[in-house]
N, C-alpha and C positions, 0 to 999 in steps of 0.2 A: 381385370384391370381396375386399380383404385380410382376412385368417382374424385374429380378434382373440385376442389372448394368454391363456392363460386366467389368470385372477383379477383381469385387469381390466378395470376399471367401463364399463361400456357409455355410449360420448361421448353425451351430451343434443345434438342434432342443432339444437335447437331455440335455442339460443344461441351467440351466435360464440364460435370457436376462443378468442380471446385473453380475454372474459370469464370463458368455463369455467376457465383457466389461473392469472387471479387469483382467482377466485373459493376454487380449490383451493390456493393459495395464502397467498392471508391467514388462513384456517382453518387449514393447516398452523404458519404462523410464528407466528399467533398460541396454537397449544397448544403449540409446544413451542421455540420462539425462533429468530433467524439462524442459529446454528452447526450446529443439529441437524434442519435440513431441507436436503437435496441435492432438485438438480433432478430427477433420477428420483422422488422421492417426490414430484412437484408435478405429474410425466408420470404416474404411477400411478392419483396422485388425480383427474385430469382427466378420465382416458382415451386420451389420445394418448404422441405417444412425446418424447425426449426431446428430440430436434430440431425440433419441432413448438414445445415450450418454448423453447426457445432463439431461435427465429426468431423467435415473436412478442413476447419479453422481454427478450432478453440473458443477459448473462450473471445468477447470482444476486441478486449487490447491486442492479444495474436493476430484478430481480422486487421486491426487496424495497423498493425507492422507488416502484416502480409501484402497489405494492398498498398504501401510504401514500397515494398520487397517488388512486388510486380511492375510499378511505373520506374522505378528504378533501375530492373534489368532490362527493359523496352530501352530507356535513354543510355543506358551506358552502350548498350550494343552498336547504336548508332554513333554516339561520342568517339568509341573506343575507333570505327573505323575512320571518322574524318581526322581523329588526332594522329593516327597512325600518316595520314596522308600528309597531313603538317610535317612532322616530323621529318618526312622523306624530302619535301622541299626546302628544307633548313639549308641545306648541302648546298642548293643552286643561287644561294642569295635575297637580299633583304624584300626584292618586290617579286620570288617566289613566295617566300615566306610570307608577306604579307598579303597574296594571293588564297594562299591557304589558310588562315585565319581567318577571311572573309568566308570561303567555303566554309569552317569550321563553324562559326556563327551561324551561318544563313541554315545549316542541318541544323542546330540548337532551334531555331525559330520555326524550324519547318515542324520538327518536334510536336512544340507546345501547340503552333497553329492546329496540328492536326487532333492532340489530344488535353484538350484546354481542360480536362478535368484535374491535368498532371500541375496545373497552375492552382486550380481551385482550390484540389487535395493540401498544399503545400503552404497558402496563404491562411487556410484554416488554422494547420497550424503553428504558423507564426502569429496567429492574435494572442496566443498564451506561451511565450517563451521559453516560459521555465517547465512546461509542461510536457512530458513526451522528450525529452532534447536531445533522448538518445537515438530518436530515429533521425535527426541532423548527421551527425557520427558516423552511421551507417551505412545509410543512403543519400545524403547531399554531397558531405567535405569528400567524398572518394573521386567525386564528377569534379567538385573545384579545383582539388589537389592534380587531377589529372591535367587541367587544362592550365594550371598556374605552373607545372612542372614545363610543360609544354614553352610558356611564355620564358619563362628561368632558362630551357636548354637556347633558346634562340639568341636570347640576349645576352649569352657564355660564347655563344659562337660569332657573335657581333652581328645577326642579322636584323635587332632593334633594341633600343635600349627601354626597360620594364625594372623601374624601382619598384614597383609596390605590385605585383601581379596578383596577391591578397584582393586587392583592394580594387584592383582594375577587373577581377573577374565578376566578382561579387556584384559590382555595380553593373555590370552588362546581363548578368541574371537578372537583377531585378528590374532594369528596361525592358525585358524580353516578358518577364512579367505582366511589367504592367502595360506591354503590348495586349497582348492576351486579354488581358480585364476589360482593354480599350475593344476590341472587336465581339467579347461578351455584351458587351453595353449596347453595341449597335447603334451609336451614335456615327453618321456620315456614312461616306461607300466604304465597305470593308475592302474592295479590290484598292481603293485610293489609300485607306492606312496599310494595307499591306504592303503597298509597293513602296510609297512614302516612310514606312517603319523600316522596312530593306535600306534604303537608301541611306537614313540617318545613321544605323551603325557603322556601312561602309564607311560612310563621312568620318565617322569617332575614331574609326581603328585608322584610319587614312593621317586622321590629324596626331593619334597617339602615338604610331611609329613609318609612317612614310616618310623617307630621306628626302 
């Protein structure tokens, strides 16, 4: 057996090679952005070396589409079923419907609470706009469109009226956001911003489309 390096991390056996690699990866780019994570820092954090990176990934930019690729299919999966559940409440009326919305949200939040690197990864890179912008494309506007389509069938069926669901999604992303950044910070009880952050979207969708 190969003698391990010393100062690094002993490889977790118990999950494949290529998980460990984004895993130590989106935690890497999302502390400290694209330019200032090299692949040896993504072998280090792993445990393996940096050919082990490279083979399961590519080159850098691949890691770093990949590790968008992964927080991406984690939220869509949950998205996909609470919109599905929306959906199905359309049928029963405006304060079904807006029953399920607030479920739809509160999965979105439970989301990010649980993997706030999915916030970090994300606001990195929004500091460089024009940079990357095809991983917006790919992996953002698919989750927007889903839940602005969502807003669009309800408001066709008369269960709340949504001129702008563009623009009402967009803005509850980025509350949910800077929810996240606020329990990062660790300023006050997180248990009191949590419950106090729940409550204020209620409030917003309650004031946006309750009859």
């Amino acid at each position: 057996m190969p003698r391990r390096r010393p100062g690094r991390p002993r490889r977790d056996e118990t999950r494949p090679t290529r998980e460990l690699v984004l895993g130590a990866a989106t935690a890497l780019f999302a502390a400290r952005g694209f330019d200032a994570v090299a692949l040896r820092d993504v072998a280090a954090a792993a445990g393996v070396d940096v050919a082990t990176v490279a083979h399961h990934t590519g080159t850098k930019a691949q890691l770093y589409d990949a590790c968008f690729a992964r927080v991406f299919a984690a939220e869509r999966q949950v998205l996909d079923a609470a919109a599905g559940r929306a959906r199905d409440a359309l049928a029963a009326g405006p304060g079904a419907a807006l029953g399920a919305l607030h479920d739809l949200v509160d999965v979105f939040v439970d989301f990010l609470e649980d993997r706030p690197e999915t916030t970090a990864l994300w606001l990195r890179r929004w500091l460089e706009p024009q940079r990357h912008a095809e991983l917006d494309q790919r992996y953002a506007a698919p989750l927007y469109a889903l839940v602005e389509q969502l807003l669009t069938a309800a408001a066709a069926d008369g269960a709340l009226v949504e001129p702008t669901p563009h623009i009402t999604v967009r803005s509850l992303v980025w509350a949910v956001h800077g929810h996240v950044v606020a329990l990062a910070a660790g300023a006050g009880s997180e248990a009191r911003e949590r419950r106090e952050f729940r409550a204020f979207v209620h409030r917003l969708l309650d004031g946006l489309y309750a009859s």
